[in-house]
C-alpha positions as CSV (number, residue, x, y, z in Angstrom):
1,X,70.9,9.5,40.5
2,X,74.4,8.7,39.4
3,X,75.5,11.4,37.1
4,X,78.6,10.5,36.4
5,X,77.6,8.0,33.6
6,X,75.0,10.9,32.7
7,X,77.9,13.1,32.0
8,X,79.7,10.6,30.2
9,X,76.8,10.3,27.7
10,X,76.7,13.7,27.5
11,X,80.0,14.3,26.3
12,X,79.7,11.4,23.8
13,X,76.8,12.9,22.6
14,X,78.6,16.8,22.5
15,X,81.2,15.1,20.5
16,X,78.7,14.0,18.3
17,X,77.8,17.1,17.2
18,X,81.3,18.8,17.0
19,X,81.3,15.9,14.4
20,X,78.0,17.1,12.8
21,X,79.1,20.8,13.2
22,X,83.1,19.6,11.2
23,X,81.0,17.9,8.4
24,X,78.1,20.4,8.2
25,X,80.4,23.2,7.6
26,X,83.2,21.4,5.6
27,X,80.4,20.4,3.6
28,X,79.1,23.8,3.4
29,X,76.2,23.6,4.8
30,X,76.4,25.0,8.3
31,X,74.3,28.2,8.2
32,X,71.3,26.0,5.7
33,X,67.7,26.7,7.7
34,X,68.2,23.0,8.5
35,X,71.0,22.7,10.0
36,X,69.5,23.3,13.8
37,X,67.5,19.8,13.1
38,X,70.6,18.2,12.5
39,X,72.3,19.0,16.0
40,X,68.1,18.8,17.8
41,X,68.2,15.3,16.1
42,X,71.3,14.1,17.3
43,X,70.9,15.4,21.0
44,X,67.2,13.5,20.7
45,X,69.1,10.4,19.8
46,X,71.1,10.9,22.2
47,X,68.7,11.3,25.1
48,X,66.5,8.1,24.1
49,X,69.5,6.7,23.6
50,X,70.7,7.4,27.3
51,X,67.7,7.1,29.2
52,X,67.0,3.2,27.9
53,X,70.7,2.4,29.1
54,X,70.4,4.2,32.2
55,X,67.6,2.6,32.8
56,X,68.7,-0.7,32.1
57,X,72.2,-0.7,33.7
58,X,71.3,0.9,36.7
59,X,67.3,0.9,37.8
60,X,66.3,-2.9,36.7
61,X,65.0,-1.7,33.3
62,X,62.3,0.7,35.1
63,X,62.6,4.3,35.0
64,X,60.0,7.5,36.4
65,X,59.2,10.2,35.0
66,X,61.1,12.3,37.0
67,X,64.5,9.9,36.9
68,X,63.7,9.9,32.9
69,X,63.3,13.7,33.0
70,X,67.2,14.6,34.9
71,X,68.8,12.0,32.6
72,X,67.5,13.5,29.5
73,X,68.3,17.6,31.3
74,X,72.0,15.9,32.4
75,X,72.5,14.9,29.1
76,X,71.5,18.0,27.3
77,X,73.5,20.4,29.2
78,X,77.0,18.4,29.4
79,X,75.9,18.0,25.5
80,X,75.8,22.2,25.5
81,X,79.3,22.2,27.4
82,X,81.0,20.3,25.4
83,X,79.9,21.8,22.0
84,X,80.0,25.4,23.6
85,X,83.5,24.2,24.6
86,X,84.5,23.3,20.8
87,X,82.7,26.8,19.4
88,X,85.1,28.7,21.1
89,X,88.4,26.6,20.2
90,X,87.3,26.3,16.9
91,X,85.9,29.7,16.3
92,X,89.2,31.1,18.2
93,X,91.6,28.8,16.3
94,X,90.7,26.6,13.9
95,X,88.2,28.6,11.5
96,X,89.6,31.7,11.3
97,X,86.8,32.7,8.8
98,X,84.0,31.8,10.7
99,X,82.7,34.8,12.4
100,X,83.0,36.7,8.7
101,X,80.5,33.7,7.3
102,X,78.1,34.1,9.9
103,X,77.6,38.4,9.0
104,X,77.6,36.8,5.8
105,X,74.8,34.5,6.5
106,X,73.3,36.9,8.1
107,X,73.1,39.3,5.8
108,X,71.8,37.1,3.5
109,X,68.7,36.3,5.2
110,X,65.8,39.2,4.3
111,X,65.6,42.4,7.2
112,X,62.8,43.8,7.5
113,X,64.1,47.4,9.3
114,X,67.5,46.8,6.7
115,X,70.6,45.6,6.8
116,X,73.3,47.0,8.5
117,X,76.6,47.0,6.9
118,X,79.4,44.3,7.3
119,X,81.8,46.1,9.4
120,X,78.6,46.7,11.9
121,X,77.2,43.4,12.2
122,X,80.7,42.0,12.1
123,X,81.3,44.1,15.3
124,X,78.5,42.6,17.0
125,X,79.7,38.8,16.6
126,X,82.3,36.7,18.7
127,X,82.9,33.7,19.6
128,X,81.4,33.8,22.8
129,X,78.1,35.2,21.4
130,X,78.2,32.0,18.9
131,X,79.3,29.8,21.9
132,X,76.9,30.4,24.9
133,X,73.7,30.6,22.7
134,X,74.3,27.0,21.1
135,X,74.9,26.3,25.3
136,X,71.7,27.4,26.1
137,X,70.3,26.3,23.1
138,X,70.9,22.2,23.3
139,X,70.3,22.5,27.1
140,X,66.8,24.3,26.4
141,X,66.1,22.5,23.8
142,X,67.2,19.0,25.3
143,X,65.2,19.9,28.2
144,X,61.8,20.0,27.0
145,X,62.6,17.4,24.4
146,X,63.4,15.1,27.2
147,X,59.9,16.5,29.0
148,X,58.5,14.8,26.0
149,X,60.7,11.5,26.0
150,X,60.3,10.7,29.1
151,X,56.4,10.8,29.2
152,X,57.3,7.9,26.4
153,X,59.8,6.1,27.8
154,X,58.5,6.0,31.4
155,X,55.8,4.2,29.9
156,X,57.5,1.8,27.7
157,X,60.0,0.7,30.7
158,X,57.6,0.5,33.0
159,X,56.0,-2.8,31.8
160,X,59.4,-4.6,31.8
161,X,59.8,-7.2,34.5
């Protein structure tokens, strides 16, 4: 398998959702319950997306299972890098707020053993404990959603001549 053009999709698609992320937050909605399905939506896209060109520019339009199932993981995890990559610059530089709106988010959800204060839970967040969850997150994530796409797409490429 040639990963090379994997990767390359991958970081399209990561930049895809640093453009999600930008807009989401600008637009204020970053921390909404529904956010998550935004970035699980785009990296879905993205792994359909890549396994039908993969398919078609480099195994005659017929992919297996298993060739479906490393496109889809190659793309998720260079996906993770790259928006794991922009969490930390932009947490670290850009939004110098960010870590405050994310105790404040936080704290807005209900607790059931309490809330602790701000100062506390402020403490407790960085920009690597943002960072390397989204990371695993997309590549988890991406991973079982391209378990699912691939059962799909293996079948709908394998009747093409």
């Amino acid at each position: 398998m040639n990963r090379k053009p994997l990767i390359g999709l991958g970081v399209w698609a990561g930049l895809a959702q640093v453009v999600a992320g930008v807009a989401m937050y600008v637009a204020g909605v970053y921390f909404a319950p529904w956010s998550m399905f935004v970035n699980l939506s785009l990296l879905l896209f993205a792994i359909v997306v890549g396994t039908k060109w993969y398919a078609a520019r480099y195994l005659n339009g017929k992919i297996t299972y298993l060739q479906a199932l490393g496109v889809g993981i190659v793309i998720s995890i260079s996906t993770g890098v790259i928006y794991a990559i922009y969490n930390l610059i932009s947490i670290s530089w850009l939004y110098p707020n960010f870590l405050d709106d994310v105790v404040r988010s936080r704290m807005a959800q209900p607790s059931i053993a309490g809330t602790p204060s701000f100062a506390a839970m402020r403490a407790e967040v960085s920009a690597l404990g943002i960072a390397v969850p989204n990371l695993i997150r997309l590549s988890v994530f991406g991973s079982i959603l391209s378990l699912l796409t691939s059962l799909f797409l293996k079948q709908r490429t394998r009747h093409l001549p």
